[in-house]
GUTORDREN-930393 format. One line per 4 residues: number of its first residue (from 1); for each residue x, y, z of C-alpha. Coordinates in Angstrom, 3 decimals. Example, Ala and Ser with C-alpha at 12.3 -4.5 7.8 and 13.67 -1.06 7.14 Angstrom:
% residues 2
1> 12.300/-4.500/7.800 ~ 13.670/-1.060/7.140
***
This chain:
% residues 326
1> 62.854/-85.793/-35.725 ~ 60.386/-88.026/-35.683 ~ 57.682/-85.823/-34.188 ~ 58.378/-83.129/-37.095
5> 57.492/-85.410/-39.755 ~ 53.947/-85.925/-37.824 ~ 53.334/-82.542/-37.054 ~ 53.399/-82.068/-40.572
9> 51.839/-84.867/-41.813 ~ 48.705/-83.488/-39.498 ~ 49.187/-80.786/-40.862 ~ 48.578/-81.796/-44.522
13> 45.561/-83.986/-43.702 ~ 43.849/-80.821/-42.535 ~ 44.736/-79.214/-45.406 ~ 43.582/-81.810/-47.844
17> 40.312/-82.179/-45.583 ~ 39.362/-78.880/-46.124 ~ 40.174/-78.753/-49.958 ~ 37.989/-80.974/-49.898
21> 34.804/-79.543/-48.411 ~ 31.669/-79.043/-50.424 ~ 31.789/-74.934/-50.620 ~ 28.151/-73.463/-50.395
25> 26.214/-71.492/-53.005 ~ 26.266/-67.873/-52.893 ~ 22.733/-66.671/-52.771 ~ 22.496/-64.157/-55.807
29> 21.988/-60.297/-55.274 ~ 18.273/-59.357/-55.547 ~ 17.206/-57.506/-58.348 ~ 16.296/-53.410/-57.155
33> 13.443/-52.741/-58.444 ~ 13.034/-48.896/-60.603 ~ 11.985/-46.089/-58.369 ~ 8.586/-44.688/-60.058
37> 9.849/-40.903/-60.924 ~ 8.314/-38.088/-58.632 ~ 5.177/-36.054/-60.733 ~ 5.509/-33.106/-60.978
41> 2.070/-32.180/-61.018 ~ 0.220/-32.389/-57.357 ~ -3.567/-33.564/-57.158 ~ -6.155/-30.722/-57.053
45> -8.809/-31.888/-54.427 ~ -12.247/-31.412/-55.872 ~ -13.930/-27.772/-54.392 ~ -17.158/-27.713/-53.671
49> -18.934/-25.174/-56.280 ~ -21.656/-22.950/-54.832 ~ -25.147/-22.590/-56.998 ~ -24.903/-20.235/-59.605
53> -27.581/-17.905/-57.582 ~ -25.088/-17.258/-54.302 ~ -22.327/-14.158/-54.811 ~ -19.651/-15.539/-53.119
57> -16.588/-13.247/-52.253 ~ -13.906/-13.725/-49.412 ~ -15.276/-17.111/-48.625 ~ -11.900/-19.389/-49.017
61> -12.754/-22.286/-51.038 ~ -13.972/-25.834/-49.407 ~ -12.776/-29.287/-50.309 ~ -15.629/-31.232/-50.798
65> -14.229/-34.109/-49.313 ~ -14.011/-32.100/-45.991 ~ -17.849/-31.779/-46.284 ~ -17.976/-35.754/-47.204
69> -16.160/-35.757/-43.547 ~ -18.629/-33.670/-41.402 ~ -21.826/-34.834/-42.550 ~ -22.039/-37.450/-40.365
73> -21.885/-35.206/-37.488 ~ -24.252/-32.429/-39.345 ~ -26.920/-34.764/-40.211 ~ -28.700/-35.924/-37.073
77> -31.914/-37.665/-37.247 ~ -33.098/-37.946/-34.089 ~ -36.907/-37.336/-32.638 ~ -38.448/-34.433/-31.054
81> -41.326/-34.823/-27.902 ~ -44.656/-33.165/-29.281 ~ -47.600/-34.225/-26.910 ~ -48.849/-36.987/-24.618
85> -51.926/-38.553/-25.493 ~ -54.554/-37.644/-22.677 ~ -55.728/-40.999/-21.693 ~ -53.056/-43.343/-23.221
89> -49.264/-44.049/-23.204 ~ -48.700/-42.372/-26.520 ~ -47.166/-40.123/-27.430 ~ -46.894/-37.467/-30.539
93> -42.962/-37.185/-31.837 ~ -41.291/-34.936/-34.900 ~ -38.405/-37.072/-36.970 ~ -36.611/-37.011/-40.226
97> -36.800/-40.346/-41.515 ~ -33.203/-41.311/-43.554 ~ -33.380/-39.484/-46.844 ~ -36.131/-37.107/-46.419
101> -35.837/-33.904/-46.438 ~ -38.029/-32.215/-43.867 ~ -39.320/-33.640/-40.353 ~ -42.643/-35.274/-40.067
105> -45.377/-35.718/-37.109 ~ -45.370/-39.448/-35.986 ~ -47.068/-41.467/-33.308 ~ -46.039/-43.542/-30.588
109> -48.082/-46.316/-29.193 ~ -45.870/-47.990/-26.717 ~ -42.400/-47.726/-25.235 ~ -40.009/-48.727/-27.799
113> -42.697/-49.518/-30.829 ~ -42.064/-48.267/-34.156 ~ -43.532/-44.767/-34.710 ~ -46.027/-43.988/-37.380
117> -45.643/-41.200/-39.313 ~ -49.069/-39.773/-39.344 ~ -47.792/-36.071/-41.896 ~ -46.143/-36.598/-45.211
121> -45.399/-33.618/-47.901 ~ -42.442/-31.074/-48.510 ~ -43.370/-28.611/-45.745 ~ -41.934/-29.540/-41.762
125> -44.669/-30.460/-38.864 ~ -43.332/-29.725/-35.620 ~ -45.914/-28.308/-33.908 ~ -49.094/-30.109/-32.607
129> -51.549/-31.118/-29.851 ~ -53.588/-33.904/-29.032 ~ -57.412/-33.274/-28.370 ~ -57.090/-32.331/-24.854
133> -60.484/-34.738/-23.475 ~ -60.131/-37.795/-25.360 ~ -57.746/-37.883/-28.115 ~ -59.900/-38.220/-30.592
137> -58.111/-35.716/-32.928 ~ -54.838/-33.613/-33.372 ~ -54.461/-29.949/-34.505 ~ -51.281/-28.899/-36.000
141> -49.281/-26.539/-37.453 ~ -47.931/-26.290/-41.332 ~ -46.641/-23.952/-43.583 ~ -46.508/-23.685/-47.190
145> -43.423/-23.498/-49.332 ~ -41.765/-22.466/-46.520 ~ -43.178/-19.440/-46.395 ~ -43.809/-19.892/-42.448
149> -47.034/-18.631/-42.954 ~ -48.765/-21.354/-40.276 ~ -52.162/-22.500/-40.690 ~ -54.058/-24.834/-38.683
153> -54.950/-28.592/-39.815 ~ -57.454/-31.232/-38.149 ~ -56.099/-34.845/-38.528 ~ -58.048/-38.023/-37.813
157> -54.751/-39.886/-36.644 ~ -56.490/-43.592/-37.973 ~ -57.378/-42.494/-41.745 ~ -54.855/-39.655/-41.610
161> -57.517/-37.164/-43.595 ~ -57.184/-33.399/-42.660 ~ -58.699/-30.531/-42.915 ~ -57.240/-26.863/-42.715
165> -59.300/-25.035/-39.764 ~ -57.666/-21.643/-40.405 ~ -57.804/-19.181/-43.297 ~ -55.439/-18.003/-45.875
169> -54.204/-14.807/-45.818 ~ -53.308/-14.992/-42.390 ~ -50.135/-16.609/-40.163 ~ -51.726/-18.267/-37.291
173> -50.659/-20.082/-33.883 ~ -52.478/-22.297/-31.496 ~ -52.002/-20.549/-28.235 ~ -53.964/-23.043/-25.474
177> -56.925/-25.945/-26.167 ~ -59.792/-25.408/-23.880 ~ -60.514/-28.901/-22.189 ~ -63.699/-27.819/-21.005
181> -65.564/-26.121/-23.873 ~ -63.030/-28.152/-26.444 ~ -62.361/-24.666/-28.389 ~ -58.516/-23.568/-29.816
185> -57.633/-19.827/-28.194 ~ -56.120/-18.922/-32.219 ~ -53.597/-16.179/-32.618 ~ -53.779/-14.775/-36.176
189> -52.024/-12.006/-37.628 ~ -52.244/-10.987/-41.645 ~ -49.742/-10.973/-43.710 ~ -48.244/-7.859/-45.935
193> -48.929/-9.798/-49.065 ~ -52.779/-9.381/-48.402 ~ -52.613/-5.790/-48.199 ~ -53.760/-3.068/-51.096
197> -50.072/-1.841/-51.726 ~ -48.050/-5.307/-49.909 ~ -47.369/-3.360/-46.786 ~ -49.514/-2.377/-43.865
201> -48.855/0.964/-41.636 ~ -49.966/-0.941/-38.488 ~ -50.272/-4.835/-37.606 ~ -52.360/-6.351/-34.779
205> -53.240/-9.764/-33.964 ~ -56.487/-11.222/-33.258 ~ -56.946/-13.661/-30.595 ~ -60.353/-15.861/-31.230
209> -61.880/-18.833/-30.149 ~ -62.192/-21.838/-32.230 ~ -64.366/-24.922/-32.341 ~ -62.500/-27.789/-34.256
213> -65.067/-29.414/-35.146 ~ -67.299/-26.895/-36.869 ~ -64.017/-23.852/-37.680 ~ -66.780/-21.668/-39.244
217> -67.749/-20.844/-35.430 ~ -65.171/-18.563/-35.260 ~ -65.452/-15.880/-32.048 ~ -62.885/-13.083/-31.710
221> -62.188/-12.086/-28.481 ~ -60.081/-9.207/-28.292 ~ -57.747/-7.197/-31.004 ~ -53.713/-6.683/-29.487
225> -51.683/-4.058/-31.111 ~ -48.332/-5.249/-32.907 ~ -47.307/-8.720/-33.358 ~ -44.981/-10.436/-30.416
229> -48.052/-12.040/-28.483 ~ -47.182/-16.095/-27.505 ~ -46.902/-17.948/-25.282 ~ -50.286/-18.013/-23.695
233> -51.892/-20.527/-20.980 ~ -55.699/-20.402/-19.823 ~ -56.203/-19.965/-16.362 ~ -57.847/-23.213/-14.511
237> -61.632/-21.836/-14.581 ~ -60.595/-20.509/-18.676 ~ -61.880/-17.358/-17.690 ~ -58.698/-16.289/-18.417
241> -55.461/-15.853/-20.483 ~ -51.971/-15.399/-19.326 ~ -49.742/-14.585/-22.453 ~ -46.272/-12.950/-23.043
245> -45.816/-9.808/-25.188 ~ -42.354/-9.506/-26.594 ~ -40.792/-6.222/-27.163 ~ -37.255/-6.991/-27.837
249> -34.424/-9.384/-26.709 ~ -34.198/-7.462/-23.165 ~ -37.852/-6.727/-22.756 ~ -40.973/-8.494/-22.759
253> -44.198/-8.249/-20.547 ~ -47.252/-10.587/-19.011 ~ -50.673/-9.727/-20.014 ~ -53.879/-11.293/-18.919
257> -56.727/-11.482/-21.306 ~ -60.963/-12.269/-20.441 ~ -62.054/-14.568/-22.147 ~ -65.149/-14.080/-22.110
261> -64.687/-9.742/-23.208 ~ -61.260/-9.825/-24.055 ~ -60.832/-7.160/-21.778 ~ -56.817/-6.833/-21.384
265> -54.180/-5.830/-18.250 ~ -50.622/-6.017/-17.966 ~ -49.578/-7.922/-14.998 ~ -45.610/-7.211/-14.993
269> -44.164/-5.144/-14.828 ~ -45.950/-2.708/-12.461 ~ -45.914/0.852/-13.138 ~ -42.657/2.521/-12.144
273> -40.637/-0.794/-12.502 ~ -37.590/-1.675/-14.746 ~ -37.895/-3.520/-18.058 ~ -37.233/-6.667/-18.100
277> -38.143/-10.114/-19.855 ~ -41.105/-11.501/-18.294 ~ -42.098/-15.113/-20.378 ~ -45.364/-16.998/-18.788
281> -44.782/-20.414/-16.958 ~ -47.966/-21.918/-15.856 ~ -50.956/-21.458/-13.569 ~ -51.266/-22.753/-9.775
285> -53.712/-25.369/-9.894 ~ -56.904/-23.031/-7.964 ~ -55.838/-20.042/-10.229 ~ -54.347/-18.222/-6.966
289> -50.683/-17.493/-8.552 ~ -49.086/-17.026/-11.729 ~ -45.811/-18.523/-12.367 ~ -43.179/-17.062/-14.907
293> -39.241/-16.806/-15.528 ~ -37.522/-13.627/-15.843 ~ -34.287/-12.199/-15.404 ~ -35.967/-8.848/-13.459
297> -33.582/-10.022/-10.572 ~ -29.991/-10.486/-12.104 ~ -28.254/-11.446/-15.546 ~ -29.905/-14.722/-16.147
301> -33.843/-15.890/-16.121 ~ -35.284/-17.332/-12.902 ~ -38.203/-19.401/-11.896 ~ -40.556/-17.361/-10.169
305> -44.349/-16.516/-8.608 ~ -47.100/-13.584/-8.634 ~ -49.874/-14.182/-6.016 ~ -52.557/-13.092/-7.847
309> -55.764/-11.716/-5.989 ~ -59.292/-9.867/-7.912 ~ -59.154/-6.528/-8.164 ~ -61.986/-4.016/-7.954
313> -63.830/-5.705/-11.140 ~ -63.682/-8.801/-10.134 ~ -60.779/-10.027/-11.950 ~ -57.013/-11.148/-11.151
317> -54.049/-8.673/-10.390 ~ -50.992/-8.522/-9.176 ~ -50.732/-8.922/-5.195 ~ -48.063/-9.113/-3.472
321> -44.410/-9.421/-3.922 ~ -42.625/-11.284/-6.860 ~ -41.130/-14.446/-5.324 ~ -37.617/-15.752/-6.631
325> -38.541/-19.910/-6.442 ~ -34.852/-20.814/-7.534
***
């Protein structure tokens, strides 16, 4: 009996105890913020309009923000190898400087100096070559509005002055620089615009020989029919002038010019061969062989070699087989 009464006098302590117990605060219910409602109306991304002067028609329209995207990987402005300098470690580079619009000639003086931009104006300069002897001067190339029309500009590359060696009217090309006699072998062909009615029923370029230093002394040496003549290296002696005449896409041919009448010869192909494209490589260094590529011997353009020998004037042909070099 005894032992009942404790049991449940326990019993009741516990009880009591826990009564008693300090109950913790209920942390309150945070407050759910309003869901923004849904618009109805989607964004339009911004299309990039085309100038007023362009008929556009099928073209699907072009976010300009995708533009935005692939400029970075459209506008590259890196440099372009021009020409050594003949007795120094410089070199002659093209480059579109950050923000401008067309690329400029510029020189190098050392590895890793800063170029100098030795061009400025609206129209590109790609094209140029240093005096061949000392590097006293450059001749380039430049057109005019963009016309491509090329003419032909001495520049002093200390004071940057220049002066146009070529006349108007005319699109020309520096082909080779004599080293020797210092004269430009100039490839000229007029343009429609100069004609009585704007168009001309036959076109032919005039090779001549220029002196850079006093253009007025101005010596044609020979009149080629059509346009399509580039591409041309002096022989070693510059008696002579290897060029290519282009026909079409498939077919072009190797001529060889004198200098000295302007007497002409087609080199390849021989009579009674295929067509093929035939562009001019270089001379061997005694004038012996001609080397080209051409794609005369399969689907893509080789490396190969003419032995040239004189023939019964006096002057280089074809001897000999063509030899594949690759």
């Amino acid at each position: 009996m005894r032992a009942t009464h404790i049991g449940t006098a326990l019993a009741l302590a516990c009880a009591l105890l826990v009564g008693c117990a300090p109950v913790s605060p209920v942390s309150p219910v945070p407050a759910v913020s309003p869901v923004s409602p849904v618009s109805s109306t989607p964004r339009v991304p911004e299309l990039l309009q085309p100038p007023s002067a362009l008929h556009v028609e099928g073209v699907p329209p072009l976010e300009r923000a995708r533009l935005d995207a692939v400029r970075r990987y459209s506008e590259v402005l890196g440099h372009a190898f021009v020409d050594w300098h003949p007795t120094r470690r410089e070199m002659l580079l093209a480059h579109r400087a950050p923000g401008a619009s067309t690329a400029q000639l510029y020189r190098l003086r050392a590895p890793l100096a800063a170029p100098e931009r030795l061009t400025d104006g609206a129209d590109p300069v790609t094209r140029a070559r240093w005096e061949p002897r000392l590097g006293r001067f450059i001749v380039f190339a430049r057109g005019s509005g963009g016309d491509e029309s090329f003419q032909l500009f001495r520049l002093d590359p200390d004071t940057r002055a220049t002066l146009q060696l070529t006349a108007n009217g005319e699109r020309h090309a520096l082909l080779d620089w004599l080293a020797t006699s210092g004269r430009l072998v100039v490839a000229s062909v007029p343009l429609d615009r100069t004609a009585a009615d704007g168009r001309r029923s036959e076109v032919h370029t005039t090779v001549a020989l220029v002196d850079p230093l006093a253009p007025a002394a101005r010596r044609v040496v020979a009149e080629l029919p059509g346009g399509g003549w580039f591409g041309a290296l002096a022989s070693p002696d510059e008696r002579q002038l290897a060029i290519t005449r282009y026909v079409s896409v498939t077919e072009s041919e190797l001529w060889l010019i004198d200098l000295s009448d302007g007497a002409r010869r087609r080199l390849l192909p021989r009579a009674g061969e295929a067509r093929a494209a035939y562009f001019v490589g270089g001379w061997a260094s005694d004038g012996s062989a001609l080397y080209f590529t051409s794609d005369r011997a399969g689907e893509f353009r080789e490396a190969m070699r003419v032995p040239l020998a004189a023939d019964a004037a006096g002057r280089p042909a074809a001897a000999g087989a063509v030899q594949r070099l690759a």
